[in-house]
PDB file of N, CA, C and O in Angstrom:
ATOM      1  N   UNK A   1     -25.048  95.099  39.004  1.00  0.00           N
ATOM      2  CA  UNK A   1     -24.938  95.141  40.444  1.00  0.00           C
ATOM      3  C   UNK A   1     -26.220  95.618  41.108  1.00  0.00           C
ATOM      4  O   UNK A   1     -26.286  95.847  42.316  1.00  0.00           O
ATOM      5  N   UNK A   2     -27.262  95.761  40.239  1.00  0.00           N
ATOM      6  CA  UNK A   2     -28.593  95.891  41.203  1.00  0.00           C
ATOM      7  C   UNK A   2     -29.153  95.144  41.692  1.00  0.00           C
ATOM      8  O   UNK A   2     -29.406  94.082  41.122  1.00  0.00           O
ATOM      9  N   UNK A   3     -29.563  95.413  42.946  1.00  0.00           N
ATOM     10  CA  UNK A   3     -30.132  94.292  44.074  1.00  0.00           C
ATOM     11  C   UNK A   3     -32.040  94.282  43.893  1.00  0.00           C
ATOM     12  O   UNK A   3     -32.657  93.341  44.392  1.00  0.00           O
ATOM     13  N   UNK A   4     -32.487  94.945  43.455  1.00  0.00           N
ATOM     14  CA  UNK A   4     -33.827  94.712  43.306  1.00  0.00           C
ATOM     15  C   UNK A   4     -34.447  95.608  44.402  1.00  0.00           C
ATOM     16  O   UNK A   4     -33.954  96.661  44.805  1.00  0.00           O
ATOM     17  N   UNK A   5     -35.199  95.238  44.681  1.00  0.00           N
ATOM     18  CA  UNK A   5     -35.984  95.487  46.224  1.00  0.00           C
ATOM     19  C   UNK A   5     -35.572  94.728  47.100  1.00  0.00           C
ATOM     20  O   UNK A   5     -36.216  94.785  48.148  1.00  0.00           O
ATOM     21  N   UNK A   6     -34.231  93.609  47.057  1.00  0.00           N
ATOM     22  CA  UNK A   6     -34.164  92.908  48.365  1.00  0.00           C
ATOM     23  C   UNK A   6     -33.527  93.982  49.604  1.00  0.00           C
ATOM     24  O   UNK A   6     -33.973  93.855  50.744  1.00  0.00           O
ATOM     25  N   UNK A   7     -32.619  94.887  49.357  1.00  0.00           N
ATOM     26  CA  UNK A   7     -32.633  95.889  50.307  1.00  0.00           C
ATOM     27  C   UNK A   7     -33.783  96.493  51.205  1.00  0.00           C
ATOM     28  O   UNK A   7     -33.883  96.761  52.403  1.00  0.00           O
ATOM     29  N   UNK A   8     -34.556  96.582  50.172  1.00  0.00           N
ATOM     30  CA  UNK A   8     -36.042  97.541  50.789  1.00  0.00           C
ATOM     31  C   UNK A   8     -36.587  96.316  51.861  1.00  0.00           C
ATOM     32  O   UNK A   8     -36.609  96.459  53.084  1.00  0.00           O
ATOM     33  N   UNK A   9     -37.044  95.015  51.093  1.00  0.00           N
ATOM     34  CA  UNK A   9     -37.411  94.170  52.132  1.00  0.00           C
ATOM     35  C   UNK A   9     -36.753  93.842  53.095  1.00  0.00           C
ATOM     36  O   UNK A   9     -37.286  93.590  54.176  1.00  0.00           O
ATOM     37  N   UNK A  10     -35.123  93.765  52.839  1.00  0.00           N
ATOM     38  CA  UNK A  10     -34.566  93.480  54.452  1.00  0.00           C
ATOM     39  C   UNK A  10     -34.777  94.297  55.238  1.00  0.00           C
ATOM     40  O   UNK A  10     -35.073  93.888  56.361  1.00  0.00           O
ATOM     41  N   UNK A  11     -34.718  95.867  54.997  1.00  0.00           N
ATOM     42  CA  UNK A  11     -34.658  97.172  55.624  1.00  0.00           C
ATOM     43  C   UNK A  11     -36.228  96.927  56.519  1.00  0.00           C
ATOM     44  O   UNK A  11     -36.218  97.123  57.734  1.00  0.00           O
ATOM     45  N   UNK A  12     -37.318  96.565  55.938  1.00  0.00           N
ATOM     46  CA  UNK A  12     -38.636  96.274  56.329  1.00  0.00           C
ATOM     47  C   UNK A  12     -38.967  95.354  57.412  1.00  0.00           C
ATOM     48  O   UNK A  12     -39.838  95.562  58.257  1.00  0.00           O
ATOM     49  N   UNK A  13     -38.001  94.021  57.310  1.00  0.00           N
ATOM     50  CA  UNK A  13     -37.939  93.181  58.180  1.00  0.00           C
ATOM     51  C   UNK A  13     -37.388  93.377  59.210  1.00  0.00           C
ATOM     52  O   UNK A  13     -37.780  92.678  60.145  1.00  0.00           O
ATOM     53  N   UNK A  14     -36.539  94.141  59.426  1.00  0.00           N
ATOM     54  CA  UNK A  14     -35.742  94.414  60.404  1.00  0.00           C
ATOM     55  C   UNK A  14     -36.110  95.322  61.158  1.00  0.00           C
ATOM     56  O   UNK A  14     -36.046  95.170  62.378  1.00  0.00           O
ATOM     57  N   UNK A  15     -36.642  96.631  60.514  1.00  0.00           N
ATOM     58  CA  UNK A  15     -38.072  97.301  61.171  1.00  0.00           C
ATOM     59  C   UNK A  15     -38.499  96.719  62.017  1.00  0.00           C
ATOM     60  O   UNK A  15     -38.529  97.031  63.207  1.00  0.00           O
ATOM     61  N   UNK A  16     -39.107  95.262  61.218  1.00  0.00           N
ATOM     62  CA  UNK A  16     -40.512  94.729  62.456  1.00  0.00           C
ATOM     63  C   UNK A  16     -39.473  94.130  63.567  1.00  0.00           C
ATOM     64  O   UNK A  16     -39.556  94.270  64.787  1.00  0.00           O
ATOM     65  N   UNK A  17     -38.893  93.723  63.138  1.00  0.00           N
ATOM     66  CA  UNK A  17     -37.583  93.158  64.657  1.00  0.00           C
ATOM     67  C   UNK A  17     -37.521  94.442  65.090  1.00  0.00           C
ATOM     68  O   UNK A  17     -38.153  94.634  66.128  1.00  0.00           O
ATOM     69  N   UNK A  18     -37.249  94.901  64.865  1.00  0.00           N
ATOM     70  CA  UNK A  18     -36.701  95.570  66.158  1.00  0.00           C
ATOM     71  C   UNK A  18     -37.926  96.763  66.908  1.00  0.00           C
ATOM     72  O   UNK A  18     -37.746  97.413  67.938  1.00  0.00           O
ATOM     73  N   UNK A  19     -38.882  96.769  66.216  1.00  0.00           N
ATOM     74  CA  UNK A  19     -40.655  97.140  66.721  1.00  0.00           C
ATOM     75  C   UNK A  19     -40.689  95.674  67.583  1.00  0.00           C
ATOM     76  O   UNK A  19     -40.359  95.899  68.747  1.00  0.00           O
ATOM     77  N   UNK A  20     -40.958  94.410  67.377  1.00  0.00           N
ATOM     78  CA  UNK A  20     -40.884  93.467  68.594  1.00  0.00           C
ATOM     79  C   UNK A  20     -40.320  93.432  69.632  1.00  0.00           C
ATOM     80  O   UNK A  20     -40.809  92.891  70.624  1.00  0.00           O
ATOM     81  N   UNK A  21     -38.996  94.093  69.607  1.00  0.00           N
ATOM     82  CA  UNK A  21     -37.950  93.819  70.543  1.00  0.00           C
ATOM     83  C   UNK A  21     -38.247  94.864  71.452  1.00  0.00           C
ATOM     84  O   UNK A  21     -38.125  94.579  72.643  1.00  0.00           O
ATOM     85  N   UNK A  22     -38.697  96.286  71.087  1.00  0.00           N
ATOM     86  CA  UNK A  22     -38.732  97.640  71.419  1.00  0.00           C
ATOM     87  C   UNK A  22     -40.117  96.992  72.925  1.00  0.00           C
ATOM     88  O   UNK A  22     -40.123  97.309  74.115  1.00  0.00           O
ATOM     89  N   UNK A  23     -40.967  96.166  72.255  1.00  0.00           N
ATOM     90  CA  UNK A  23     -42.024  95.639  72.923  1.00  0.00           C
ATOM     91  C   UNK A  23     -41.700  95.229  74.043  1.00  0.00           C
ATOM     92  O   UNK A  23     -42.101  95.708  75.104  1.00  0.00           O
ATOM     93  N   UNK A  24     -40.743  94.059  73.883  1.00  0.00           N
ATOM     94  CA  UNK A  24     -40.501  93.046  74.624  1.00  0.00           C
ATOM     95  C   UNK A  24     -40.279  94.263  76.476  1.00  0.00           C
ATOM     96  O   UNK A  24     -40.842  94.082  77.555  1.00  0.00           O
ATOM     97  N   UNK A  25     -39.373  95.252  76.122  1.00  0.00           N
ATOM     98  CA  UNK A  25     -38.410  95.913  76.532  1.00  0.00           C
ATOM     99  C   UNK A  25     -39.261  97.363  77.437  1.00  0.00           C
ATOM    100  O   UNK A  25     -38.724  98.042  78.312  1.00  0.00           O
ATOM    101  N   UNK A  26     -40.692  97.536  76.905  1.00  0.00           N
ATOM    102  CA  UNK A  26     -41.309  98.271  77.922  1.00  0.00           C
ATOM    103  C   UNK A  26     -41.820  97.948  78.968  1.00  0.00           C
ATOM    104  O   UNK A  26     -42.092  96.850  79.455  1.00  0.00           O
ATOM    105  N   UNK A  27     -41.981  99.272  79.405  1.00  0.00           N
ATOM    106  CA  UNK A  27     -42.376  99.366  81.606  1.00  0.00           C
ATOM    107  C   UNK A  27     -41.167  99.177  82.179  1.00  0.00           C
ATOM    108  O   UNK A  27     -40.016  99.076  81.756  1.00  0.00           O
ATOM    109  N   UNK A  28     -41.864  99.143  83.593  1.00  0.00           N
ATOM    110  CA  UNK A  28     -41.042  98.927  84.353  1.00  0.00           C
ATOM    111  C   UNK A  28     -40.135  97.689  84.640  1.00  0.00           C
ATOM    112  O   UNK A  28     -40.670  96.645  85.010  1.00  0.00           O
ATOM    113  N   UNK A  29     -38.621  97.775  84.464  1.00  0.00           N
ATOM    114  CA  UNK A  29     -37.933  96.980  84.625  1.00  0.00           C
ATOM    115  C   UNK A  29     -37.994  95.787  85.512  1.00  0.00           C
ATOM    116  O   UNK A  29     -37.975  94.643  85.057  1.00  0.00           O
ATOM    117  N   UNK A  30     -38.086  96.132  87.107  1.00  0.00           N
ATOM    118  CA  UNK A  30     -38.175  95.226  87.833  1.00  0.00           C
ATOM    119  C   UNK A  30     -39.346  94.326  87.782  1.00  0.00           C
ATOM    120  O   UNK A  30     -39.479  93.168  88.176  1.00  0.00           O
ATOM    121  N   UNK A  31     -40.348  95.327  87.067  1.00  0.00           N
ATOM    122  CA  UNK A  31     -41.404  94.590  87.642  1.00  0.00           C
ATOM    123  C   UNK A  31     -41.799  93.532  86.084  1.00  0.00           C
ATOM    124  O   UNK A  31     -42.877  92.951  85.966  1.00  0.00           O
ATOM    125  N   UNK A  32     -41.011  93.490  85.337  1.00  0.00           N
ATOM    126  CA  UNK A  32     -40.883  93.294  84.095  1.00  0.00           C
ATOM    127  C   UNK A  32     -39.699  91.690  84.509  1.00  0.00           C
ATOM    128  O   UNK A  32     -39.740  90.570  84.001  1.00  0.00           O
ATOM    129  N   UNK A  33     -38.917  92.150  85.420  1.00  0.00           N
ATOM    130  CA  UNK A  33     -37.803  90.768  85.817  1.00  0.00           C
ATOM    131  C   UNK A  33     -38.600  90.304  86.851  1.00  0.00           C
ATOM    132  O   UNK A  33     -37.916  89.454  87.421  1.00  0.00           O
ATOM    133  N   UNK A  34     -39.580  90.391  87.356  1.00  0.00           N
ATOM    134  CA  UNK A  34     -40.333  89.570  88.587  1.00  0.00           C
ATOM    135  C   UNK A  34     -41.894  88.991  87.736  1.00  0.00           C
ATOM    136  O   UNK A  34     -42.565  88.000  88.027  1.00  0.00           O
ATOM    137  N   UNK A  35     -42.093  89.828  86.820  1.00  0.00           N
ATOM    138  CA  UNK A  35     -42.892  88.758  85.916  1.00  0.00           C
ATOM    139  C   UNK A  35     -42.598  87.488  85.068  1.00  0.00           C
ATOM    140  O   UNK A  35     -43.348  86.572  84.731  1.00  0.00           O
ATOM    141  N   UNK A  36     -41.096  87.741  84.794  1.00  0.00           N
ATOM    142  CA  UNK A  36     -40.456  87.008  84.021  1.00  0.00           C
ATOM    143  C   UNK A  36     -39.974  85.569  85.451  1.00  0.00           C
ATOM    144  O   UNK A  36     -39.723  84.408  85.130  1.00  0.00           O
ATOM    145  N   UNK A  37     -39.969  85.787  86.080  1.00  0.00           N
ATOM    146  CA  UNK A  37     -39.325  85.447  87.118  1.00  0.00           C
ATOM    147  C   UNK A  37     -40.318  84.114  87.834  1.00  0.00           C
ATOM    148  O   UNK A  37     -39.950  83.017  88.254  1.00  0.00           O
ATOM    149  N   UNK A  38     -41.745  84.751  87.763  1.00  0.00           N
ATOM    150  CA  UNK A  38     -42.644  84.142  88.792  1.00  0.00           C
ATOM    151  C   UNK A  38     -43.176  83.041  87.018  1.00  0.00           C
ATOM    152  O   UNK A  38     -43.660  81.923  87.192  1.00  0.00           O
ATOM    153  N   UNK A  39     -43.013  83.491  85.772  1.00  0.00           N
ATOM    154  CA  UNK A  39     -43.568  82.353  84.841  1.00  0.00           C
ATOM    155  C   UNK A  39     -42.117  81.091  84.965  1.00  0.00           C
ATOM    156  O   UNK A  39     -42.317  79.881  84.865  1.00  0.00           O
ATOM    157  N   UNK A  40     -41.226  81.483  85.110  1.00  0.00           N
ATOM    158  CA  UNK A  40     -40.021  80.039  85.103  1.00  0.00           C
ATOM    159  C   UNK A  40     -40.136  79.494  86.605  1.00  0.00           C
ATOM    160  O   UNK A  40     -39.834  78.303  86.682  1.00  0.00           O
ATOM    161  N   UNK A  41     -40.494  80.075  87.781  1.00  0.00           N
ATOM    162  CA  UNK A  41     -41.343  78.896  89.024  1.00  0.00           C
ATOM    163  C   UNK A  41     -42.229  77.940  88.977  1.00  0.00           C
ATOM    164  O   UNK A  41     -42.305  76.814  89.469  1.00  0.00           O
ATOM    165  N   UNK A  42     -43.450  79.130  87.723  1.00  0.00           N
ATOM    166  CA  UNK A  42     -44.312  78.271  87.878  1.00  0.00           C
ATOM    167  C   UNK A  42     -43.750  76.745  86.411  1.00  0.00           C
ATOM    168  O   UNK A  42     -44.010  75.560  86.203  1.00  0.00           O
ATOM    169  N   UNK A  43     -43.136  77.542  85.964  1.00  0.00           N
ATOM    170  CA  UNK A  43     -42.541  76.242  84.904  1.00  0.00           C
ATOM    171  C   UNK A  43     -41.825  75.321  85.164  1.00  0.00           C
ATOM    172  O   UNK A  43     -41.761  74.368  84.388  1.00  0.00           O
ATOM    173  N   UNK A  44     -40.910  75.369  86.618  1.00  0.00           N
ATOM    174  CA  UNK A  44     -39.887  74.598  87.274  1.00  0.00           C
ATOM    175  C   UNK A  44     -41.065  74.042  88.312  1.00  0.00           C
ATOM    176  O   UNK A  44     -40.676  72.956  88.743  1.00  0.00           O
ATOM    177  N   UNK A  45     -42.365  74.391  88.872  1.00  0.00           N
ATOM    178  CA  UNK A  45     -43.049  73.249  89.392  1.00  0.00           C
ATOM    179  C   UNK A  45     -43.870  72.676  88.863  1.00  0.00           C
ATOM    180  O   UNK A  45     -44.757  72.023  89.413  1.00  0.00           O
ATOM    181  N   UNK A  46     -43.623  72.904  87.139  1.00  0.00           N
ATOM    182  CA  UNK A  46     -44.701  71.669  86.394  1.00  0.00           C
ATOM    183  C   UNK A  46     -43.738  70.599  86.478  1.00  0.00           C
ATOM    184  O   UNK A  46     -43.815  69.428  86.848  1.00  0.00           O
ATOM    185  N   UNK A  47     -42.570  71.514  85.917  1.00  0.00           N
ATOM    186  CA  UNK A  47     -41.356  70.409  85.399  1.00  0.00           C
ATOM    187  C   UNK A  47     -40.999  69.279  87.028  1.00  0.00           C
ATOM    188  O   UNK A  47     -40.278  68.282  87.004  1.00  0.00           O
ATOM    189  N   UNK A  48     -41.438  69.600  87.780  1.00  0.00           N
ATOM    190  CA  UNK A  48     -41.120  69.241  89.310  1.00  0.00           C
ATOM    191  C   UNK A  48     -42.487  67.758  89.827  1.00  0.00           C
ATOM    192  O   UNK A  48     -42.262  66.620  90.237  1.00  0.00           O
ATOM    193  N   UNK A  49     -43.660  68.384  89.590  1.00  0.00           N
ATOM    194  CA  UNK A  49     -44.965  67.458  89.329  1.00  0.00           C
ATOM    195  C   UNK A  49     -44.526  66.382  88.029  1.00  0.00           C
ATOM    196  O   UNK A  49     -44.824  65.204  88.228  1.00  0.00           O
ATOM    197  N   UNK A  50     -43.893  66.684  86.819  1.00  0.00           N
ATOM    198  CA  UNK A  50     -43.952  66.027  85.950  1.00  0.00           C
ATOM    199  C   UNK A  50     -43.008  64.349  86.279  1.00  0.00           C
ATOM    200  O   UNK A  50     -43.108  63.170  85.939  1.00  0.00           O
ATOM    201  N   UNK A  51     -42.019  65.303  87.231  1.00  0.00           N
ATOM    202  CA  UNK A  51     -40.725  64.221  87.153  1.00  0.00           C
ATOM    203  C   UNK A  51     -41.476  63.410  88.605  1.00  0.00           C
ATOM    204  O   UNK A  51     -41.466  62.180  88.640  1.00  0.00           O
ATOM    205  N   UNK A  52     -41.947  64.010  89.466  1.00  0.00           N
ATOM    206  CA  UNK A  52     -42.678  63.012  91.075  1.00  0.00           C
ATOM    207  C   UNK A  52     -43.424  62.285  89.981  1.00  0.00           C
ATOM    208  O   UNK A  52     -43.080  61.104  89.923  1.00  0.00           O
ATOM    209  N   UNK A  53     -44.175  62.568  89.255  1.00  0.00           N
ATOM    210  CA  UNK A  53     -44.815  61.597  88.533  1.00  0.00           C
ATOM    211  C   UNK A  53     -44.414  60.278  87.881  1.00  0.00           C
ATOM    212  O   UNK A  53     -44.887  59.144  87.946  1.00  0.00           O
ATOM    213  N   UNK A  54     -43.219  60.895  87.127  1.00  0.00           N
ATOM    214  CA  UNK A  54     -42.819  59.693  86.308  1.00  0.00           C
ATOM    215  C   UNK A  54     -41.769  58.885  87.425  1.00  0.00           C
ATOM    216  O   UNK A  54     -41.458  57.746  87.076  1.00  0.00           O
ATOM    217  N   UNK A  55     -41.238  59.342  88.645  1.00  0.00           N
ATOM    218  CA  UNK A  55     -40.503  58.816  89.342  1.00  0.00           C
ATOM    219  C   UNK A  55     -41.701  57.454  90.129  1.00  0.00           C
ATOM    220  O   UNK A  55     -41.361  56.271  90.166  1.00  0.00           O
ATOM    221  N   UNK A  56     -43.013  57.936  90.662  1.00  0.00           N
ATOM    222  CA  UNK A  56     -44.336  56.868  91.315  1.00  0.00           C
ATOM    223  C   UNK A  56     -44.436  55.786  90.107  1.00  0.00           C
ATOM    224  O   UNK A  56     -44.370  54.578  90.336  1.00  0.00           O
ATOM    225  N   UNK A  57     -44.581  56.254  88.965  1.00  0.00           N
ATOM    226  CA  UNK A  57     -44.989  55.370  87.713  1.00  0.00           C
ATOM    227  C   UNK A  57     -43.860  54.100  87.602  1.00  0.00           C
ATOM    228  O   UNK A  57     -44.093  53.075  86.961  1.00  0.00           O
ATOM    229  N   UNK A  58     -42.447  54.382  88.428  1.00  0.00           N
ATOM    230  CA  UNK A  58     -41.520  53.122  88.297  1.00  0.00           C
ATOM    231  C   UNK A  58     -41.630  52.142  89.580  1.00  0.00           C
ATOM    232  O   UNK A  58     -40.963  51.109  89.627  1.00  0.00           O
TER     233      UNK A  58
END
């Protein structure tokens, strides 16, 4: 019933998850949801240019 070191390595991996996540998750909140906020505008007016585009092209 010995597992090897795969314990140790999951235990390790999961470390780094959740050191990423810890990342994701600092500062200030709001200003953390209004950064997040102003990159999906500017992604909804590529996606917005992309489609006027392909709509002229017919």
């Amino acid at each position: 019933m010995s597992r090897g070191n795969q314990r140790e390595l999951a235990r390790a991996r999961n470390s780094k998850k959740a050191q990423a996540v810890k990342k994701k998750k600092e500062g200030n909140p709001s200003k953390r949801l209004e950064e997040q906020a102003e990159i999906m505008r500017a992604k909804q007016r590529a996606a917005d240019e992309r489609k006027a585009l392909s709509q002229q092209k017919v």
